[in-house]
N, C-alpha and C positions, 0 to 999 in steps of 0.2 A: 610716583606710581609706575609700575613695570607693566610693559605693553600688555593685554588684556587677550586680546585678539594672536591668535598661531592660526596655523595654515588653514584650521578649518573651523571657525569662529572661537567664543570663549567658552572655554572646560573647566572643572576643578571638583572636588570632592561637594557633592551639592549639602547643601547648609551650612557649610564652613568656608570654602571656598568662593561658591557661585551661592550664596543668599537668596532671599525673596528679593533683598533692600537693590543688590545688583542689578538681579531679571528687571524691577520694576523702573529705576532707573536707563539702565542702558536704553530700556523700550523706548522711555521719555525723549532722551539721545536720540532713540535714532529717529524717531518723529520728528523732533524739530532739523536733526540737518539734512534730513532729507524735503521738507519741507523751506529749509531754506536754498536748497541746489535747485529747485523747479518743480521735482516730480509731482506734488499734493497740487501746482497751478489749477484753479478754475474751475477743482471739486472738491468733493467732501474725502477725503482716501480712505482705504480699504488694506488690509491687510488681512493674510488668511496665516492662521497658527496652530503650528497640528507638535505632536509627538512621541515619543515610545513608551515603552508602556512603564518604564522606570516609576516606582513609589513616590518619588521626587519630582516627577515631573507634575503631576496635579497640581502641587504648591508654586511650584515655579510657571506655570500653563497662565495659574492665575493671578498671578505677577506680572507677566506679562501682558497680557490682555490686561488688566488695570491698568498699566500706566500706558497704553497701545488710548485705552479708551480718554482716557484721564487727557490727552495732549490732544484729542480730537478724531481719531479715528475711529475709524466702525471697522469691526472685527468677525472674520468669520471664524468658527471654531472645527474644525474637519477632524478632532480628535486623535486616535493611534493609527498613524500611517506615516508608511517611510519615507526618508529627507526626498526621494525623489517624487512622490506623490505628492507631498509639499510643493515642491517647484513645479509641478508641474501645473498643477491649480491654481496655484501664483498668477503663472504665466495663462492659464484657459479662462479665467475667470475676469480677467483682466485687473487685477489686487496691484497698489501702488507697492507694498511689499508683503514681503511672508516671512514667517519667524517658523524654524524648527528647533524642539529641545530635544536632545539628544548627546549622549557622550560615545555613540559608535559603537564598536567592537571592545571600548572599557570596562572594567566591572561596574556591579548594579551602584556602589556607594558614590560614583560620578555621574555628571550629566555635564551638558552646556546648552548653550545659546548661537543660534547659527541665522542669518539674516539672510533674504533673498530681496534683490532687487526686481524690480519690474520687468516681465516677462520671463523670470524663475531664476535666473544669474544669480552667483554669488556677488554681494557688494564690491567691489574694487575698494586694494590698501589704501588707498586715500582717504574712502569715506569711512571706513573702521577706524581710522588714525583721529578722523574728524569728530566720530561719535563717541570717542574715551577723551578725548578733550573737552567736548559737552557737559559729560557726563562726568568728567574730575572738576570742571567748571561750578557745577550744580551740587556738587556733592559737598562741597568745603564752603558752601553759603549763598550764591548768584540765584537768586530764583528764578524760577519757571513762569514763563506765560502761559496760562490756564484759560481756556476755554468755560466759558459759564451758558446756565440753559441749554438752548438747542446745538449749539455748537461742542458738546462732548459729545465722543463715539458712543455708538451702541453696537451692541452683542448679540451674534448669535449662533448655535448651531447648525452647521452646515453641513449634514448626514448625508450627502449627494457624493461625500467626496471619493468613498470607495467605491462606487459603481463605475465614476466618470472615469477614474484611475486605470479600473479593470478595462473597461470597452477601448480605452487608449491603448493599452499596452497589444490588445486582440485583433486592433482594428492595423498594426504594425508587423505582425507574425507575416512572415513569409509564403509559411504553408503549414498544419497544420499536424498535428502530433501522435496518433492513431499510432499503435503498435508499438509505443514508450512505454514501460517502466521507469519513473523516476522518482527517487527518495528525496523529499527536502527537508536540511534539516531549518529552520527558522530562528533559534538561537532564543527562543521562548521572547521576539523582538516585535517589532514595526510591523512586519512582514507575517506575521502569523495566520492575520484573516485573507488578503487579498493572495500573498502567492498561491497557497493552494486553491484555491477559486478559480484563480487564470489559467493554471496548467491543466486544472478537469475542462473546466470549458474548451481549452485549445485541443483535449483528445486525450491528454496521456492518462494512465495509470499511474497513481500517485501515492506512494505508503510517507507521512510525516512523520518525523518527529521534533523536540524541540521545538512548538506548537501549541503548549500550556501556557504561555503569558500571567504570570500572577503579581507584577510589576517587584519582585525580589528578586528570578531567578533568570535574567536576562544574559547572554554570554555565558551563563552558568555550567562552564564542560561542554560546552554546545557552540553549536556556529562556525563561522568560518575561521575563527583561532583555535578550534579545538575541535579535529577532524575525524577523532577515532572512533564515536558514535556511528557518524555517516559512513564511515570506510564501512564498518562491522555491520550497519542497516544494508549498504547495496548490496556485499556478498550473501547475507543470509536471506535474503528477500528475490535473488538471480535480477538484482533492477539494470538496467544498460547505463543509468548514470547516478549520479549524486549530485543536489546542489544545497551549498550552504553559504547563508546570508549574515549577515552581521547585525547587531541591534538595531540598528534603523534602516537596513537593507538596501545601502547604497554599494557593496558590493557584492562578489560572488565567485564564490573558489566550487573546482569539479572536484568528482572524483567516480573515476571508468569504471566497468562493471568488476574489473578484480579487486577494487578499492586502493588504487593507487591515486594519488591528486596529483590534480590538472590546477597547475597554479595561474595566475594573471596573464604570465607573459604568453602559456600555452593559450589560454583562451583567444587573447589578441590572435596570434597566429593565428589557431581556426577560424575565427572571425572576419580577419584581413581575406583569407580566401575567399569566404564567402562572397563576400559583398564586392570583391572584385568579379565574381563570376556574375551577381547578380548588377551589375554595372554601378553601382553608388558608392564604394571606395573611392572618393575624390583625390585627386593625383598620384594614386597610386603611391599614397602616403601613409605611415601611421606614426604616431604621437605617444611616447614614453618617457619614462623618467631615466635619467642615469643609473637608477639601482635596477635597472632591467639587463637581466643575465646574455651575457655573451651571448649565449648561443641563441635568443631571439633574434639579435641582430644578424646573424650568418645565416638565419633561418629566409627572415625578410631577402638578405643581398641572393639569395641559392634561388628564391622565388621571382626574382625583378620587380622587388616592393622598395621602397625607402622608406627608410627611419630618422625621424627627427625628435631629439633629446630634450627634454627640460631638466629644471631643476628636483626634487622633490615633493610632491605634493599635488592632490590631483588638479586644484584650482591653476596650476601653473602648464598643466596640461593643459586645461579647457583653455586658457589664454590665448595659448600658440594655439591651438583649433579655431576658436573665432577669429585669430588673426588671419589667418591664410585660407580658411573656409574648409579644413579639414574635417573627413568625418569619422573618423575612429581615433579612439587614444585611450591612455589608462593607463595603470600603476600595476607593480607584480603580484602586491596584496589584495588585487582583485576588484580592484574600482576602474571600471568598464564606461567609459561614455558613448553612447555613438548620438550623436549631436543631431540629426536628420529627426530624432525624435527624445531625445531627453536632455537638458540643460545642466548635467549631473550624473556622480557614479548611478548605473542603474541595475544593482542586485537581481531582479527580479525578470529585466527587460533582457539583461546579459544569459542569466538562465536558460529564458526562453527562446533566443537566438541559439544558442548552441542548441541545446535539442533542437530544433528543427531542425541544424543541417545536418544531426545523424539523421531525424527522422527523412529527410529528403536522398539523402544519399546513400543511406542502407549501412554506413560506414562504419564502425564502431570507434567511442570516443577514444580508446586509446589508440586507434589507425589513425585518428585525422590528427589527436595532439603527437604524434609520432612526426609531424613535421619538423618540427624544431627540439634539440638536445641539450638539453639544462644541462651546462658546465657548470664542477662543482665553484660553489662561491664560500668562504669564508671569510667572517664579519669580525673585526677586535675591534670595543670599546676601549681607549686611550684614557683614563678620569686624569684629572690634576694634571691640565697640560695649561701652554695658553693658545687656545683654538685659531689667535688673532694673526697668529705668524705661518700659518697651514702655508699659505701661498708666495710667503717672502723667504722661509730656509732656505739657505743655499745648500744644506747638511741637507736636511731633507728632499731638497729638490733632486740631490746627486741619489740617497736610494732610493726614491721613485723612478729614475732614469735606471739605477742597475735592476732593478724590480723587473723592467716594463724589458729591456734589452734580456733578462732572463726567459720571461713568458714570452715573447715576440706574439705572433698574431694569434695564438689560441688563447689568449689570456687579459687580461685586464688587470689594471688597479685604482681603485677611488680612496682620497681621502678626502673628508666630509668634515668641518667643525659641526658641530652639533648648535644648534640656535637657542636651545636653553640651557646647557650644562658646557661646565671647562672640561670639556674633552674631545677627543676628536674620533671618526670612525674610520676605520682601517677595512677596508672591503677588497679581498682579492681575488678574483675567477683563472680557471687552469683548467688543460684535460685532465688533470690529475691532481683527486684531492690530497695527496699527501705533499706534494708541490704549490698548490693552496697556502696549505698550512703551514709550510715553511717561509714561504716567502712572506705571509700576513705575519710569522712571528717575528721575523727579521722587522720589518715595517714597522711594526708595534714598539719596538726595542729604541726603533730610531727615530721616531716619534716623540718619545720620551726621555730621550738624548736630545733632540733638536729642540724643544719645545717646553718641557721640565723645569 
């Protein structure tokens, strides 16, 4: 069986892919190892399960919760609300775990299965390695220790959960919104009922769209993958920003009142300021991934901020943040954490932090994202290589060294094996993208030379 679990639980085309028979298994999984690690000790556990509003999710919602109840747990049901209102309930409610279904920023014919450990955390690779080995264990014949009588969970609805979510995210605002226009677009997602409820109660003026949820048209031209709605709503509406969320609204990409986008790296940036003016930038550090563009990083060194790198993925951000107690980080596709109050990208929270520190500063979002200068970046997919020698070529090692001696210090080059496919990604940054482009093609060339 090939690993189950990628960077941000299991995904796959729901009823072909990710089953009922999956959802309800895996649940079974992850009951008992987590009951066997200590968490369930010396009560009855609780898990809370919410998610988007995908057509698929219903049948898989009660798959899970079946086999969640079926191994002994009692289940709260908090319905459509996004993966970070999920952790966050998790973790307020005091829930041994919490399950989100959700395939993100995917189209509607996918979903997944995303688990939260105690106090809203993503599970650690251990115990997902440990719950598909349960769960291949149990699936090819071992059976299950089943609770009888009073010892099976019970269910219930837990309608509390979009209020507690809202007064959190309000009870966090800096300062408060009055004299904003802002467009969100919602991505027909997670996010459809609470974002705009928090931004009118926070003050602003709020025109939505992508806000129809009919569990078919989720990501549908809409959201933070598909930006030319929202560009076209801020101009024709004079709004001062644009925000859009993804299907389950753990992120959130801008865009200024000309309807230019304000990507990840930009928001970090205005974000890092902020919160260092307001004193809670801890070490005057921030937390990104390697595919975050040069010029964030000259952005951060020009400000006397530090940048520390992860791998890909936001989970690998939040790691290096709990490790060192960092409070900001996130990815360029716009999964924002600030950790002081959310355990997870937070769409909606990220939003909300920007506007207010135009609303505070009078600024406008394309002055404050003017701090840092997106060098262009160009990306070649490499197919049919072997991913496994990226780091042993001596061929390759020499043109990434003429590469990196070409670009000197405005320029960058990454090359990435890709974790489910034989190829590898070719990512070059430069003042100049026609120097980009020459040098990713060179790259690309001998990639496939060295590798081929």
């Amino acid at each position: 069986m090939g690993r189950l679990f990628g960077t941000d639980g299991v995904r796959g085309v729901a009823n072909a892919d990710l089953t009922a028979e999956l959802a309800l298994g895996l649940s079974v999984a992850a009951a008992h190892v987590l009951a066997e690690a200590g968490t369930f000790e010396g009560h009855k556990p609780v898990a809370v399960v919410g998610r988007d509003p995908r057509a698929s999710g219903e049948f898989l919602e009660a798959a899970v919760v079946a086999g969640l109840a079926s191994a002994g747990v009692d289940v709260l049901c908090v319905g459509v609300l996004p993966t970070p209102a999920v952790a966050f309930l998790t973790g307020e409610l005091g829930a041994d775990l919490g399950v989100m279904l959700s395939a993100s920023h995917n189209a509607m014919p996918d979903n997944g299965i995303k688990f939260f450990a105690r106090g809203g955390h993503k599970l650690a690779d251990d115990l997902e390695g440990r719950i598909e080995g349960v769960y291949e264990d149990h699936r090819t014949g071992a059976p299950w220790d089943r609770p009888t009588g009073a010892g099976v969970g019970r269910i219930r609805s837990y309608d509390e959960g979009s209020a507690r979510y809202v007064e959190h995210l309000l009870s966090v605002l800096p300062n408060r919104l009055e004299g904003l226009k802002v467009v969100l677009d919602e991505a027909h997602g997670a996010a459809a009922g609470v974002s705009p409820e928090v931004f009118t109660r926070a003050g602003a003026e709020i025109v939505t769209i992508g806000a129809e949820p009919n569990g078919l048209n989720i990501n549908d031209g809409c959201g933070s993958t598909h930006l030319g709605k929202l560009r076209a709503a801020v101009v024709e509406h004079g709004a001062d920003l644009g925000i859009a969320h993804d299907g389950d609204a753990d992120r959130c990409l801008a865009v200024d009142h000309e309807g230019n986008e304000v990507d990840g790296d930009q928001i970090l940036a205005v974000l890092a300021l902020d919160m260092r003016e307001r004193g809670v930038l801890r070490s005057e550090t921030v937390v990104a991934t390697v595919m975050s563009n040069l010029g964030f990083k000259l952005a951060l060194e020009r400000e006397g901020l530090k940048l520390v790198q992860t791998g890909v993925g936001d989970r690998y951000v939040l790691e290096e943040m709990k490790r060192h107690g960092y409070a900001l980080g996130g990815e360029q596709s716009g999964h924002v954490i600030i950790s002081d109050h959310a355990t997870t990208g937070d769409g909606t929270l990220t939003g909300l932090l920007l506007a207010a520190r135009i609303a505070r500063t009078g600024r406008t979002l394309q002055d404050l994202a003017g701090v840092m200068e997106r060098l262009p970046q160009v990306l070649i997919n490499v197919p049919d290589v072997d991913r496994s020698r990226v780091g042993t070529s001596a061929e390759l090692a020499a043109a990434v060294g003429e590469a990196e001696r070409e670009l000197g210090a405005t320029g960058r080059v990454l090359l990435r094996p890709s974790g489910t496919e034989p190829l590898v990604r070719v990512m070059v940054e430069a003042a100049d993208i026609e120097q980009a482009r020459s040098v990713a093609g060179r790259l690309a060339d001998a990639v496939k030379s060295a590798l081929g």
